[in-house]
C-alpha positions in Angstrom: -8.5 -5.9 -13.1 -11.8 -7.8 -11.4 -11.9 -5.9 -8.0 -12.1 -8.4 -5.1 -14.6 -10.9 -4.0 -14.9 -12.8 -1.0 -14.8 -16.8 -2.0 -15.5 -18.7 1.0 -12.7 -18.2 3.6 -10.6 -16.6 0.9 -10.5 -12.9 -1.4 -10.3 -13.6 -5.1 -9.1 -10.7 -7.8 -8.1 -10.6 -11.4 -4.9 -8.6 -12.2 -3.3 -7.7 -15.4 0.6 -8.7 -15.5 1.5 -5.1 -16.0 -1.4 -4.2 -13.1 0.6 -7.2 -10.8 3.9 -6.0 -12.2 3.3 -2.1 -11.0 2.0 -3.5 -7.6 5.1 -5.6 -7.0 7.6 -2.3 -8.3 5.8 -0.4 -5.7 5.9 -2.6 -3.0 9.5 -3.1 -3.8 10.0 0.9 -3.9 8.4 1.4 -0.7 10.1 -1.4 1.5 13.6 0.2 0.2 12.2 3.7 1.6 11.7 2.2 4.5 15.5 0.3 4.6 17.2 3.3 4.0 15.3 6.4 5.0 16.4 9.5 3.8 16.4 12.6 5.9 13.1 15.1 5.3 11.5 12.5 2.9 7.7 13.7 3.3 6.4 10.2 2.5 8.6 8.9 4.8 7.0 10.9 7.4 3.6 10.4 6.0 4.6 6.5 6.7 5.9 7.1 10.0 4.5 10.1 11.8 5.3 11.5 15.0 3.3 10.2 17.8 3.7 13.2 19.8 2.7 16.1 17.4 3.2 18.9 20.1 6.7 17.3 22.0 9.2 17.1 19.4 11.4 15.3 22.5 8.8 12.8 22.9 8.3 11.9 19.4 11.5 11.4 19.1 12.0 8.9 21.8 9.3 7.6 20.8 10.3 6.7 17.7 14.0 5.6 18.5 11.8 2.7 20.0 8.8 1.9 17.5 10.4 3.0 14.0 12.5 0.3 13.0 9.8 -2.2 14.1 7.4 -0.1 12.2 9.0 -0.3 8.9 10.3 -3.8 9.2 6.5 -4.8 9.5 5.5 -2.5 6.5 8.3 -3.7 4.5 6.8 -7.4 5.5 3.4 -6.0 4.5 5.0 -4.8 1.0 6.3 -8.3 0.8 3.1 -10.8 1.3 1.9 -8.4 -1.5 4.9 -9.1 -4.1 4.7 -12.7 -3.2 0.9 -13.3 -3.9 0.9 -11.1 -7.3 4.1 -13.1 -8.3 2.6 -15.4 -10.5 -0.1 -13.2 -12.2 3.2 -10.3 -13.1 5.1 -13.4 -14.5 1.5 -13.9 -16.7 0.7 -13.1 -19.6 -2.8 -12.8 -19.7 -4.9 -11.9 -16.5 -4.1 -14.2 -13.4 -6.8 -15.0 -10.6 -5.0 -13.6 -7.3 -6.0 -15.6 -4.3 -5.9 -13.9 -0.9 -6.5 -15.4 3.2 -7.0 -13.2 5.9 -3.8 -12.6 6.8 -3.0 -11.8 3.3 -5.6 -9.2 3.0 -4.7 -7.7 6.6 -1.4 -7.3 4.8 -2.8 -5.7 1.3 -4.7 -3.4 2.9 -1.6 -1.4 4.8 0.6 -1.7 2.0 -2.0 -0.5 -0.4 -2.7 2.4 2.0 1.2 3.1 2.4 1.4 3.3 -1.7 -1.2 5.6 -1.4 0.0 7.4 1.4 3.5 7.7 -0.6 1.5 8.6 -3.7 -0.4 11.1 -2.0 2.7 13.0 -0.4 4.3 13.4 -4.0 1.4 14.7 -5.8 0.7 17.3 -3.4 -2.3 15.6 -1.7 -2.6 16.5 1.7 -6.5 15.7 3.1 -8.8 13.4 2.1 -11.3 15.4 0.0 -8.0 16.7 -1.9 -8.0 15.4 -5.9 -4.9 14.7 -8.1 -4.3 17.0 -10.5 -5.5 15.3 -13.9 -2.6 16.0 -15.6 -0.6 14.0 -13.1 0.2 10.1 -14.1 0.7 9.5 -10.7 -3.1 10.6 -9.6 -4.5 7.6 -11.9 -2.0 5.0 -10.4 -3.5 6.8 -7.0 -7.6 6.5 -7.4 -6.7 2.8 -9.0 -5.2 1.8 -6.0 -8.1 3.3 -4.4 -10.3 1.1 -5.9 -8.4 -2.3 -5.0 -8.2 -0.7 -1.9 -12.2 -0.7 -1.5 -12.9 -3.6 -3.3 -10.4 -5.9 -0.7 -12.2 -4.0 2.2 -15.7 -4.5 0.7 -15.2 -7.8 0.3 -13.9 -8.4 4.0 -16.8 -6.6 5.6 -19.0 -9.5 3.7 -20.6 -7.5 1.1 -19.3 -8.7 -2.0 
């Protein structure tokens, strides 16, 4: 993968098929989560957290009137993503992966919400917490970090 760049109005990348291909499994993993939530999921709650930490009533109503709206836009997030790496994971050589603003807007939550997933599986709980090497998951975690930072690098103008 070529991490992005900004190209005029627009964010260019190079993925891999199997890079685009894992993105698009992902996304599609994560915007089932979200469809059918299962009771105690840690990620879930990662992706959806309480509002009111200290007022479990609160939270509560809170969310009986925010989380379905919540996850239907994540799970729209998921989906600009899968639609925009659809030709480069049908490729079979690298694939430039063009991006607008409202594209990016959309990669950068549903990368975070991979990661945030990732990162309640593997045990990582704050942010200066490492995977353990041993765990595939960790690599598939920084990697996404760096897409992550390259698309915001590239939208704060510096690459």
């Amino acid at each position: 993968m070529r991490g992005f760049r900004r190209k005029g109005a627009n964010y260019e990348a190079s993925f891999a098929p199997e890079e685009a291909r894992l993105i698009v499994q992902l996304t599609g993993q994560i915007g089932a989560m979200l469809a059918e939530p299962a009771a105690n999921d840690a990620a879930l709650k990662r992706l959806l957290p309480d509002a009111y930490r200290d007022d479990p009533e609160a939270a509560e109503e809170f969310r009986r009137f925010t989380a379905e709206s919540l996850a239907e836009r994540k799970g729209r997030n998921g989906q600009t993503v899968a639609a925009s790496l659809a030709d480069a994971a049908a490729a079979t050589s690298a694939t430039k992966v063009v991006l607008d603003e409202q594209q990016a807007q959309a990669w950068i939550r549903a990368v975070s919400d991979i990661r945030l997933t990732i990162a309640s599986r593997i045990g990582i709980e704050r942010d200066d917490d490492r995977p353990n090497p041993d765990e595939p998951l960790g690599d598939i975690y920084d990697w996404l970090a760096f897409v992550q930072e390259s698309l915001v690098v590239a939208m704060q103008g510096r690459l």
